[in-house]
TIDOBA-34835 format. One record per atom (N, C-alpha, C, O): y, z, x; atom name; residue in three letters. Coordinates in Angstrom, 1 decimal. Layout:
BEGIN
REC       y       z       x  site  code
REC       Y       Z       X    CA   ALA
...
***
This chain:
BEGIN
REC       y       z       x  site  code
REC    -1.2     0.0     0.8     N   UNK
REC     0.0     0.0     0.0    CA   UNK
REC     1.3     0.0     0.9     C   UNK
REC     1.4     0.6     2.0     O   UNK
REC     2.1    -0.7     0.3     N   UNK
REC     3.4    -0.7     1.0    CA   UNK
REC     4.6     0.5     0.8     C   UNK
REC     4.4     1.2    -0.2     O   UNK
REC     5.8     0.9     1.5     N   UNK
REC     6.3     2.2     1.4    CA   UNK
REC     7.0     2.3     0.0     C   UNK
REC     7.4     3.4    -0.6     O   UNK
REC     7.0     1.0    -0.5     N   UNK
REC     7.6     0.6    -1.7    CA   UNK
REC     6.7     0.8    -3.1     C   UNK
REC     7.0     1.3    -4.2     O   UNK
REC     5.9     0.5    -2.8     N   UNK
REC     4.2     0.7    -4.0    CA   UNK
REC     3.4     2.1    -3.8     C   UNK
REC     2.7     2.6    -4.7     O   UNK
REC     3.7     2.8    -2.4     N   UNK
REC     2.9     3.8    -2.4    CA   UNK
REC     3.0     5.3    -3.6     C   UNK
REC     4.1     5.7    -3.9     O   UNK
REC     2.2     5.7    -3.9     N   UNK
REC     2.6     6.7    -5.2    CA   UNK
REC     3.7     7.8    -4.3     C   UNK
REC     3.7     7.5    -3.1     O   UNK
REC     4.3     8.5    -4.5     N   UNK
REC     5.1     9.1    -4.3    CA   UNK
REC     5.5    11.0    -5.1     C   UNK
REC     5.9    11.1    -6.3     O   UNK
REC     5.4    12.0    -4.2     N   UNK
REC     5.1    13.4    -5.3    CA   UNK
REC     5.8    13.1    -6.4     C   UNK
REC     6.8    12.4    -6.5     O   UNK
REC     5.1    14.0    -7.4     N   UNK
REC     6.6    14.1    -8.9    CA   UNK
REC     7.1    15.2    -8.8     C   UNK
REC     7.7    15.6    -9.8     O   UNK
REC     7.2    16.4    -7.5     N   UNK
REC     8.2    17.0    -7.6    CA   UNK
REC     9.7    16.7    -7.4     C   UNK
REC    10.1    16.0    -6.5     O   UNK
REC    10.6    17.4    -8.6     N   UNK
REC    11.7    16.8    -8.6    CA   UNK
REC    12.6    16.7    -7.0     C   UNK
REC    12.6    17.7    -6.3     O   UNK
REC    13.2    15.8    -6.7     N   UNK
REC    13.7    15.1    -5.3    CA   UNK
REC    12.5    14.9    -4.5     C   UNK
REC    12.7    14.3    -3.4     O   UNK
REC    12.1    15.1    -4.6     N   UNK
REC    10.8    14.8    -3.4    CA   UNK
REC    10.3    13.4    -3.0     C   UNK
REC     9.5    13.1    -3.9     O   UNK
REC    10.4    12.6    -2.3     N   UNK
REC    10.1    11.1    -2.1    CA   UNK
REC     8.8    11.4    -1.3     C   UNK
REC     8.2    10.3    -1.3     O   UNK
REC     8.1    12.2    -0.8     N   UNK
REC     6.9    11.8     0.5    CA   UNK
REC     5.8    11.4    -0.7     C   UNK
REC     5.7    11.8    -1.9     O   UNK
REC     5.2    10.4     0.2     N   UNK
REC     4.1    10.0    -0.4    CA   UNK
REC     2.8    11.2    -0.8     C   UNK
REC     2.3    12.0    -0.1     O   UNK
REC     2.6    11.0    -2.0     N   UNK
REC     1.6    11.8    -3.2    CA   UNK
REC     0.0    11.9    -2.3     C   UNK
REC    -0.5    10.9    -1.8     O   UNK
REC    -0.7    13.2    -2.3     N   UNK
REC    -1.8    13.0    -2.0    CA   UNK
REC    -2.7    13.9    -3.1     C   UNK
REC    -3.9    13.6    -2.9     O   UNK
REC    -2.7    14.4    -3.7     N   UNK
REC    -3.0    14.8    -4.8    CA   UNK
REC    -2.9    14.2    -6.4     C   UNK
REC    -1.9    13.5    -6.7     O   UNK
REC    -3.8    14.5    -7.1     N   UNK
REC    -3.3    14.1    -8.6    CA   UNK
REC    -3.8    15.4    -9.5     C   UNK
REC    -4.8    16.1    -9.3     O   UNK
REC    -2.7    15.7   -10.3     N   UNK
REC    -3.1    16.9   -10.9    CA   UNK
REC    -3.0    16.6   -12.7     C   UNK
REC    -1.9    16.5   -13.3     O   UNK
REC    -4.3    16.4   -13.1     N   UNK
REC    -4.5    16.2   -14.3    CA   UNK
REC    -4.1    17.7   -15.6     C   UNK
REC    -4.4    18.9   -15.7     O   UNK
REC    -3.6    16.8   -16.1     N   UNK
REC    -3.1    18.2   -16.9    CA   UNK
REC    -2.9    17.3   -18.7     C   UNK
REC    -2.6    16.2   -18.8     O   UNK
REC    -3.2    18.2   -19.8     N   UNK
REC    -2.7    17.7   -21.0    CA   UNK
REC    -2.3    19.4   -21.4     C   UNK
REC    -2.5    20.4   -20.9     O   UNK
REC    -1.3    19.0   -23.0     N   UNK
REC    -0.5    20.0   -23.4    CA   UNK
REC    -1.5    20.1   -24.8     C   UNK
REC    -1.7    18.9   -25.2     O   UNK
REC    -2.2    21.1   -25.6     N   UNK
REC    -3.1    21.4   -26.2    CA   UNK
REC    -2.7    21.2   -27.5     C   UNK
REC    -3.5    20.9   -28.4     O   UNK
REC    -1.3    21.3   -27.7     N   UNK
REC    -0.3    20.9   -28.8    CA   UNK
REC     0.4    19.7   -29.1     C   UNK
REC     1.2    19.6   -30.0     O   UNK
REC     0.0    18.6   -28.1     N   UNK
REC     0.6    17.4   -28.4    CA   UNK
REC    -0.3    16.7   -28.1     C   UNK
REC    -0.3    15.5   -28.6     O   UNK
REC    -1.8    17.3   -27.1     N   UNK
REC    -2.6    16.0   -26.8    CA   UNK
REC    -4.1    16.3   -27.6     C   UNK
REC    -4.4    17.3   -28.2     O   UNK
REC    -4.8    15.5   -27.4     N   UNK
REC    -6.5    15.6   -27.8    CA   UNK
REC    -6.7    15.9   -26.9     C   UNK
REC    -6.0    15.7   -25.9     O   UNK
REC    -8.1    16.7   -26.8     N   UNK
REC    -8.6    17.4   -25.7    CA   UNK
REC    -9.1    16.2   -24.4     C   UNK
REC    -8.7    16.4   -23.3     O   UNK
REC    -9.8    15.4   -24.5     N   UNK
REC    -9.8    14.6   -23.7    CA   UNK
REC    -8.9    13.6   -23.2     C   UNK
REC    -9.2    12.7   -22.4     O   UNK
REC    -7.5    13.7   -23.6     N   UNK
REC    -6.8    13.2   -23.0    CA   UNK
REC    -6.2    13.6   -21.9     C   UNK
REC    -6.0    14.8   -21.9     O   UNK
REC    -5.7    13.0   -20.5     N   UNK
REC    -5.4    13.6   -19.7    CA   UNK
REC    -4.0    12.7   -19.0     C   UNK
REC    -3.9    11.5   -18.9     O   UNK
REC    -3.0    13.8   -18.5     N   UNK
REC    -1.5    13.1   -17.8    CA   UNK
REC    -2.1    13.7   -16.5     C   UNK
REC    -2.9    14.6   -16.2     O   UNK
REC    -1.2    12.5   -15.9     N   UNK
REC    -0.9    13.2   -14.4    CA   UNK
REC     0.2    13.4   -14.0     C   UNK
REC     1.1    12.9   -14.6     O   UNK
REC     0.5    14.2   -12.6     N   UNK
REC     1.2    14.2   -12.0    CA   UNK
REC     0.8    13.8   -10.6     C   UNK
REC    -0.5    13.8   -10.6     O   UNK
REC     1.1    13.5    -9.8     N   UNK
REC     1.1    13.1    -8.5    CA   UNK
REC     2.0    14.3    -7.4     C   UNK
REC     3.1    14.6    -7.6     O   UNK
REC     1.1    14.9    -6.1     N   UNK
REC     1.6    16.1    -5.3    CA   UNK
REC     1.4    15.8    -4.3     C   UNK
REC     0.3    15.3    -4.0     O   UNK
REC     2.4    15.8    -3.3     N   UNK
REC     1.9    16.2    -1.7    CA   UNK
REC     2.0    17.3    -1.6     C   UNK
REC     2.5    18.2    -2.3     O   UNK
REC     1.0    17.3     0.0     N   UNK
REC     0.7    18.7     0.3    CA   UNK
REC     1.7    20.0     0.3     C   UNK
REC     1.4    21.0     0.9     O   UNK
REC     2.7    19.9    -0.3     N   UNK
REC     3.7    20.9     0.4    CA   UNK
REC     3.7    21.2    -1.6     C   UNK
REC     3.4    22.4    -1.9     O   UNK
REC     3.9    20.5    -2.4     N   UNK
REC     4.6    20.8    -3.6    CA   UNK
REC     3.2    21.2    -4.9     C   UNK
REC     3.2    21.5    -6.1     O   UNK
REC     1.9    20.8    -3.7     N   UNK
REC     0.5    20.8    -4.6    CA   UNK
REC     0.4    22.1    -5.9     C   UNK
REC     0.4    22.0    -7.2     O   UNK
REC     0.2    23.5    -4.5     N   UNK
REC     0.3    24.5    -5.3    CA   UNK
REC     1.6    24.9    -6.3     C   UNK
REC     1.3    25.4    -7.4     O   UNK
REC     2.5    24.8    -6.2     N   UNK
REC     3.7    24.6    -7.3    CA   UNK
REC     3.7    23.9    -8.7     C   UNK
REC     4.0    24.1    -9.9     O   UNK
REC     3.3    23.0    -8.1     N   UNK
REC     3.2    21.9    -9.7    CA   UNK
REC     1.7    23.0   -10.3     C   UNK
REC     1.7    23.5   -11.4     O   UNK
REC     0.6    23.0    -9.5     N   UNK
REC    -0.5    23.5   -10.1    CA   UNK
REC    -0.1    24.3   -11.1     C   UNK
REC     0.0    24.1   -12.3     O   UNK
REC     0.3    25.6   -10.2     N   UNK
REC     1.0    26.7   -10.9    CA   UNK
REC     1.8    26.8   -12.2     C   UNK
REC     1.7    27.7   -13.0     O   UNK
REC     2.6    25.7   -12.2     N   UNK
REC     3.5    25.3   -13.4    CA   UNK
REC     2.8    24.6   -14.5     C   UNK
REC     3.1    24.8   -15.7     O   UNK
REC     1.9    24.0   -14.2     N   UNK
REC     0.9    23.7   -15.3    CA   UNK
REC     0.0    24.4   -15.5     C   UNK
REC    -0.3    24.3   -16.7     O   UNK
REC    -0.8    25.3   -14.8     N   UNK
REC    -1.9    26.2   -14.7    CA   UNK
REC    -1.0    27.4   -15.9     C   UNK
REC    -1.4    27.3   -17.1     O   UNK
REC     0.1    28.3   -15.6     N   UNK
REC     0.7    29.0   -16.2    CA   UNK
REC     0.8    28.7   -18.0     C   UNK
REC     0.8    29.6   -18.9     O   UNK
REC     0.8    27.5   -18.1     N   UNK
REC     1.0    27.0   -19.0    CA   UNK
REC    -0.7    26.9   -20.3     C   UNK
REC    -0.9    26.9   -21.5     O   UNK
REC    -1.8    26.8   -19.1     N   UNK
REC    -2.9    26.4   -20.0    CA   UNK
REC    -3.2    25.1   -19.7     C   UNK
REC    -4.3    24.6   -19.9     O   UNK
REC    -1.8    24.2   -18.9     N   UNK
REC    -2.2    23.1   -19.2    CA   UNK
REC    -2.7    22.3   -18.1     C   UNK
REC    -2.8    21.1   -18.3     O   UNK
REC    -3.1    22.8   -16.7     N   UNK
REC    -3.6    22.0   -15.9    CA   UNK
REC    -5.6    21.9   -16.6     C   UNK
REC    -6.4    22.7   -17.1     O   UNK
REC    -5.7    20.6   -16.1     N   UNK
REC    -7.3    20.5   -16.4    CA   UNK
REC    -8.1    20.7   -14.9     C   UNK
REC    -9.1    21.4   -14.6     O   UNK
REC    -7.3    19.6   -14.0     N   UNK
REC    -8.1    19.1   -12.6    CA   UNK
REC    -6.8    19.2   -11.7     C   UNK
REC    -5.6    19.2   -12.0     O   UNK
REC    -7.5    19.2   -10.3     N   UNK
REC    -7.3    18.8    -9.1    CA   UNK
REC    -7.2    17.9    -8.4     C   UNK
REC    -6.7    18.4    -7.3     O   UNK
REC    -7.3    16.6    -8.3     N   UNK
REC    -8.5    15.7    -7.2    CA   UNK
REC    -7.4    15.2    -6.5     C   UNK
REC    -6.2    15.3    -6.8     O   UNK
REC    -8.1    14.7    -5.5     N   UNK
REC    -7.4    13.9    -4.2    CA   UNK
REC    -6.8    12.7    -4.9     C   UNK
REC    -7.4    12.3    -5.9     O   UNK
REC    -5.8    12.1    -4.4     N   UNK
REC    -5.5    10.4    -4.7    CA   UNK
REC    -6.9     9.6    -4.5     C   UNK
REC    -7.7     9.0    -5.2     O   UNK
REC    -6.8     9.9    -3.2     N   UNK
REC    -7.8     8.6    -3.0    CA   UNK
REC    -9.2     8.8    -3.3     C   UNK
REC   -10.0     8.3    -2.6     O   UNK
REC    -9.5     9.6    -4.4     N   UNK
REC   -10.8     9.9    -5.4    CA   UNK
REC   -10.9    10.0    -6.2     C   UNK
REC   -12.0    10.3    -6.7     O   UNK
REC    -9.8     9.6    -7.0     N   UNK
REC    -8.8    10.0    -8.3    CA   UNK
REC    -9.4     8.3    -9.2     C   UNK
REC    -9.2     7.2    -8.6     O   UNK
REC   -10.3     8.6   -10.6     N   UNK
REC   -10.8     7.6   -11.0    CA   UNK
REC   -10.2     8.0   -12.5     C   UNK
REC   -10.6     8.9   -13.2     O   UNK
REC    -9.1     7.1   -12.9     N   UNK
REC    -8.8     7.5   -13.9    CA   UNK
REC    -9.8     7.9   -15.0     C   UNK
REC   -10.8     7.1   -15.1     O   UNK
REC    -9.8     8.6   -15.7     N   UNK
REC   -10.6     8.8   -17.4    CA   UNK
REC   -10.4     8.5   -18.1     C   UNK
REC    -9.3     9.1   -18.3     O   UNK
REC   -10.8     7.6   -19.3     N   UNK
REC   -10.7     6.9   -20.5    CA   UNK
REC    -9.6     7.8   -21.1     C   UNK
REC    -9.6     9.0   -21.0     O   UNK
REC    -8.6     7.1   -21.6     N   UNK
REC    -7.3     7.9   -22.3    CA   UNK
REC    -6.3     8.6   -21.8     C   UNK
REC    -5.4     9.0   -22.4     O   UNK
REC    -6.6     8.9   -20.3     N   UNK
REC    -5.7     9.0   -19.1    CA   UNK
REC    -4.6     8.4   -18.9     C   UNK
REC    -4.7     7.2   -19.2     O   UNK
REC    -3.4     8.8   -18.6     N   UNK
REC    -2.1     8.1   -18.1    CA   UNK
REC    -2.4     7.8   -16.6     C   UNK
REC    -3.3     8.2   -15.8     O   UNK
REC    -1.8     7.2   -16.4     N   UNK
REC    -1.5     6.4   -14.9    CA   UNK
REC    -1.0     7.7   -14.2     C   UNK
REC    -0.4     8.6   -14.8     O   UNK
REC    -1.3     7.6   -13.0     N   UNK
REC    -0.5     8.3   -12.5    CA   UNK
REC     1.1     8.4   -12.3     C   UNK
REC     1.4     7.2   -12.2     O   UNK
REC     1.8     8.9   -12.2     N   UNK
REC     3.3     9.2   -11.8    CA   UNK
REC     3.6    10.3   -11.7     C   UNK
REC     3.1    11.3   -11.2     O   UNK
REC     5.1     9.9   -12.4     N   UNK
REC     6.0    11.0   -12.8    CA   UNK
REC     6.1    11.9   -14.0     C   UNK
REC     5.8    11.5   -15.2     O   UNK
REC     6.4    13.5   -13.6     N   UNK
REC     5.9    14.4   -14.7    CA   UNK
REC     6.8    13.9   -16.3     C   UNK
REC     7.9    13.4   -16.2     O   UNK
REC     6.2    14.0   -17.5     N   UNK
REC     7.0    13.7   -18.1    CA   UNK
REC     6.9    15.0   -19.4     C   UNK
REC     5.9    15.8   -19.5     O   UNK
REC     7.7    14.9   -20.2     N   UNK
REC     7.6    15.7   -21.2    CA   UNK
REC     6.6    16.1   -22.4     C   UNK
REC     6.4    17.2   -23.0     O   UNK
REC     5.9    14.5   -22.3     N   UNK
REC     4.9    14.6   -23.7    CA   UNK
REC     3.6    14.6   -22.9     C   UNK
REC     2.5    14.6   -23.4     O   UNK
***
C-alpha cells in the first residue's frame, strides 16, 4: 500500500499508520452480529479498546493484517457515531 491508501489510526489527530482493528458494535443501534471498526496503532490501541470496552461495546481485537472482514461488517476506518 501506498502512504496515501495505507489505513491510518482513528484516533482523533493521529495520522500513523493503523495496525490494529478493533471491532466493536453499540447493542442499541446494532444486531448482534453486526460489527464497526475502528483502526489503532500501537500507541492509541489500549485507549480506543478502553473507550469501547467501557462502553459494552468492544467485541474483538485482531491485527490488520489478519483482520478478515465478517458478513455485515463495516470496512475498516474512521470511528463514527452509529
Amino acid at each position: 500500500m501506498s502512504e496515501e491508501t495505507a489505513p491510518i489510526c482513528s484516533a482523533k489527530g493521529c495520522r500513523v499508520d493503523a495496525v490494529w482493528v478493533l471491532a466493536w458494535n453499540n447493542p442499541k443501534l446494532h444486531t448482534p452480529e453486526r460489527r464497526k471498526t475502528w483502526l489503532a496503532c500501537e500507541e492509541h490501541r489500549e485507549h480506543l479498546s478502553q473507550f469501547l470496552g467501557v462502553r459494552g461495546f468492544l467485541k474483538d481485537v485482531v491485527l490488520l493484517k489478519e483482520w478478515e472482514s465478517p458478513e455485515g461488517a463495516q470496512a475498516p476506518g474512521s470511528p463514527s457515531g452509529a
